[in-house]
C-alpha positions as a Markdown table, in Angstrom:
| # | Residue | x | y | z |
|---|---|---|---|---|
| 1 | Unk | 0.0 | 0.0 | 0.0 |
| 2 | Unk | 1.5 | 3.6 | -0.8 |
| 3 | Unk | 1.6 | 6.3 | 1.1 |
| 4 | Unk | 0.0 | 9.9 | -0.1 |
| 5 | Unk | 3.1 | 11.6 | -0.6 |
| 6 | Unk | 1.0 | 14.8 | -0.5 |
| 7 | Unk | -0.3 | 14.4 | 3.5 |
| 8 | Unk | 3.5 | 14.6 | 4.5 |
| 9 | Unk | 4.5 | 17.8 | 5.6 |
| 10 | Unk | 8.4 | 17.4 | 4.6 |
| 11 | Unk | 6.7 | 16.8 | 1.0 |
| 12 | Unk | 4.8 | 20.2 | 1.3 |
| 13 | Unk | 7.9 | 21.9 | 3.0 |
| 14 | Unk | 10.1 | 20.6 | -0.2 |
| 15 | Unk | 7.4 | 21.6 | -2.8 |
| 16 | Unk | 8.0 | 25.0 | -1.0 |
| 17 | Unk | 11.2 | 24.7 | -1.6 |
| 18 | Unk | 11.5 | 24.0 | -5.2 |
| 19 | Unk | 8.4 | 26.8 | -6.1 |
| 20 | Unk | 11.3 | 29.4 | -3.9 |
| 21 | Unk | 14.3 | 28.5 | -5.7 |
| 22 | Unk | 12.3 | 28.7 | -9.3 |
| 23 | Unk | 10.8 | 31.9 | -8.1 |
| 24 | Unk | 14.6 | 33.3 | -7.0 |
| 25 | Unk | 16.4 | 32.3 | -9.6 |
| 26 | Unk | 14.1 | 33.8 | -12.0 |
| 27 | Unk | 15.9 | 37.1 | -12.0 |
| 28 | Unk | 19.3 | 38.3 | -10.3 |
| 29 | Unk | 21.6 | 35.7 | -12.5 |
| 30 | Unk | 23.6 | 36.3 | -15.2 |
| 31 | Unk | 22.0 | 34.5 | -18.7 |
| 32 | Unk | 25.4 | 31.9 | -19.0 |
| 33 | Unk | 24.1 | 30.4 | -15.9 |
| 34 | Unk | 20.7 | 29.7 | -17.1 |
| 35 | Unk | 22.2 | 26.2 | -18.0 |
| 36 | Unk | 24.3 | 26.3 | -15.1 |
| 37 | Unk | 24.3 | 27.1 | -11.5 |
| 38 | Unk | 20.4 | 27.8 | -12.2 |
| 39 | Unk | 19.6 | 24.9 | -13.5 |
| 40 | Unk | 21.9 | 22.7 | -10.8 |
| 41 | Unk | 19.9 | 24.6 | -7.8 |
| 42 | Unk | 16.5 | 24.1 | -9.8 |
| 43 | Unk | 17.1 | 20.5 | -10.3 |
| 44 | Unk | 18.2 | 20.0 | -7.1 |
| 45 | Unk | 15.7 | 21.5 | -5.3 |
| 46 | Unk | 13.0 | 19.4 | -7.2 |
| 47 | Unk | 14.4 | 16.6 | -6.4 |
| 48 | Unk | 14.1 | 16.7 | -2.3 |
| 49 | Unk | 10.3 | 17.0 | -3.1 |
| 50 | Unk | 10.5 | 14.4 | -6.2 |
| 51 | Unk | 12.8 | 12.1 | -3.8 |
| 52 | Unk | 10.3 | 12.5 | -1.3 |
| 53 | Unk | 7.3 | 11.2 | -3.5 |
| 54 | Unk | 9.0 | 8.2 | -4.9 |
| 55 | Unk | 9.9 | 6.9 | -1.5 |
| 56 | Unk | 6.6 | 7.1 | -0.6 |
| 57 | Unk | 5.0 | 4.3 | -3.3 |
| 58 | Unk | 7.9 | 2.4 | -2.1 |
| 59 | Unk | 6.3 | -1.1 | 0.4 |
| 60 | Unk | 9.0 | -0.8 | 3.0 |
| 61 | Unk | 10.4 | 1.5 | 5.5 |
| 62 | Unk | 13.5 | 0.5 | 5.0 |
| 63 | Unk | 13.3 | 1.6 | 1.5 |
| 64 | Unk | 11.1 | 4.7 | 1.8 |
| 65 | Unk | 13.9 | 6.0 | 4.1 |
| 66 | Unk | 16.0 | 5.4 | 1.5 |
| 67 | Unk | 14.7 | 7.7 | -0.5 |
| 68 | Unk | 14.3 | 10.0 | 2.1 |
| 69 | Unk | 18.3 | 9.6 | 2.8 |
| 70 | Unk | 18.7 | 11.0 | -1.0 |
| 71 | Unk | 16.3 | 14.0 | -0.7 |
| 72 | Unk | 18.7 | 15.0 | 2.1 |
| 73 | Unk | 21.6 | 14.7 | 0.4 |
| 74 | Unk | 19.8 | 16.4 | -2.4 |
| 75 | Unk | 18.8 | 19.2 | 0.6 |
| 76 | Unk | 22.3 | 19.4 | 1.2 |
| 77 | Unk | 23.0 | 20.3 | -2.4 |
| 78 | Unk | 20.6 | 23.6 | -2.3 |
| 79 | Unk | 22.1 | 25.0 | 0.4 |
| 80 | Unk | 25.8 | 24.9 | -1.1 |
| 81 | Unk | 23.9 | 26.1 | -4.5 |
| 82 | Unk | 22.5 | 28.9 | -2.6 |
| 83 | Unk | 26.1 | 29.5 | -0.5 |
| 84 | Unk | 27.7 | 29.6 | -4.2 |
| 85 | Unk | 25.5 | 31.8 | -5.9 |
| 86 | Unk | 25.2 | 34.6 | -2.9 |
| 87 | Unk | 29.0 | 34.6 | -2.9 |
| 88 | Unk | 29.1 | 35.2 | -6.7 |
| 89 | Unk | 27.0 | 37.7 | -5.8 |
| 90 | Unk | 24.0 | 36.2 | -8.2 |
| 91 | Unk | 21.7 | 36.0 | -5.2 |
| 92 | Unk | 21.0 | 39.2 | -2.5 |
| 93 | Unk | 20.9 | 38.5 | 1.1 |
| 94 | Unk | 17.3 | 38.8 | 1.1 |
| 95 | Unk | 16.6 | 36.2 | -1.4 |
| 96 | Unk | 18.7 | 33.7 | -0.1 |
| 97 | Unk | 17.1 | 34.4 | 3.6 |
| 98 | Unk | 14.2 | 33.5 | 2.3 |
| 99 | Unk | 15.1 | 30.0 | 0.4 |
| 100 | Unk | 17.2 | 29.3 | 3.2 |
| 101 | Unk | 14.6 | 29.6 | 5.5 |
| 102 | Unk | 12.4 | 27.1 | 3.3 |
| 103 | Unk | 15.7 | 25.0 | 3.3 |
| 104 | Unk | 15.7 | 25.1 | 6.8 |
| 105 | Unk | 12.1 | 24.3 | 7.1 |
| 106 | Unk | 12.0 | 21.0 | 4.6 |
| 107 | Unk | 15.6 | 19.7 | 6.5 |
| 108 | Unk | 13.7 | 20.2 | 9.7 |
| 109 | Unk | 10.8 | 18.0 | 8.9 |
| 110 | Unk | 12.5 | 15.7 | 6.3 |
| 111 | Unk | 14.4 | 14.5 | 9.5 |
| 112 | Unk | 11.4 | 14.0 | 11.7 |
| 113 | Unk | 10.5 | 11.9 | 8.8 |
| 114 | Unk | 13.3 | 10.2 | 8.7 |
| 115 | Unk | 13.4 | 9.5 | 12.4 |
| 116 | Unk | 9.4 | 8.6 | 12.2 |
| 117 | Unk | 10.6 | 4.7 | 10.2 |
| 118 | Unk | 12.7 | 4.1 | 13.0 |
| 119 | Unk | 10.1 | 3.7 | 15.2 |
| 120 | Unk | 10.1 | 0.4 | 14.6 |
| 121 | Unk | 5.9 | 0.8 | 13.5 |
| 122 | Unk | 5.0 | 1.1 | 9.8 |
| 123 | Unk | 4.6 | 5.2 | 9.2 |
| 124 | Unk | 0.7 | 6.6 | 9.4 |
| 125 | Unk | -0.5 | 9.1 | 7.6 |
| 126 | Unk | -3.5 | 11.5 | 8.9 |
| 127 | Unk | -4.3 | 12.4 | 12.3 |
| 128 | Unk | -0.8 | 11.9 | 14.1 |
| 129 | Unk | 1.5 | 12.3 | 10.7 |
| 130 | Unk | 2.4 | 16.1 | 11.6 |
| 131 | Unk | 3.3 | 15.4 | 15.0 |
| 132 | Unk | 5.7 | 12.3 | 14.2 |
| 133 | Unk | 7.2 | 14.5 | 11.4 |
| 134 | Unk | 7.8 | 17.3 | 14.3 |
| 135 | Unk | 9.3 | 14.7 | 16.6 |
């Protein structure tokens, strides 16, 4: 049985994410790096939420943390994106308070999460998800 990626709040936190580093990196960066450090952060920061979904139609804990182990490492690659591009000066300190904040926000749940399939219980989604995420 899979689990509705879409009641998690890590997934909502990392959808945030991505829809923050599209709208940032919109303006502010020089055309060259459309295909570059733009497109890196973009794709990276899909990928926490994509990682995120895929672990969820996986049957096992074990494997759905998987998944969730990758959108971290993926979470890891925004915020040296984001270090990068403010130090290139592509990004002002404003803008990159902001992603980072949503960073901060997804890394925050997306390790209640991860800390939630160790419970040794199969993950539930609904009433109690939020607070096990929080945990």
């Amino acid at each position: 049985m899979a689990r509705d990626f879409r009641k998690l709040v890590a997934w909502r936190n990392a959808d945030e994410l991505a829809v923050e580093v599209y709208r940032s990196t919109a303006t502010g960066f020089p055309p060259n790096e459309k295909f570059g450090l733009v497109a890196q952060m973009r794709e990276a920061a899909v990928s926490v939420a994509a990682n995120i979904a895929e672990g969820s139609g996986r049957q096992t804990d074990p494997d759905f943390r998987r998944f969730l182990f990758i959108a971290q490492g993926s979470l890891s690659e925004v915020e040296y994106y984001l270090h990068l591009a403010r130090r290139l000066g592509f990004m002002d300190s404003a803008s990159s308070a902001e992603v980072n904040q949503c960073r901060a926000a997804a890394g925050r749940t997306l390790t209640g999460l991860i800390r939630a399939t160790y419970k040794g219980r199969r993950h539930r989604f609904g009433e109690n998800e939020e607070a096990s995420e929080q945990s």
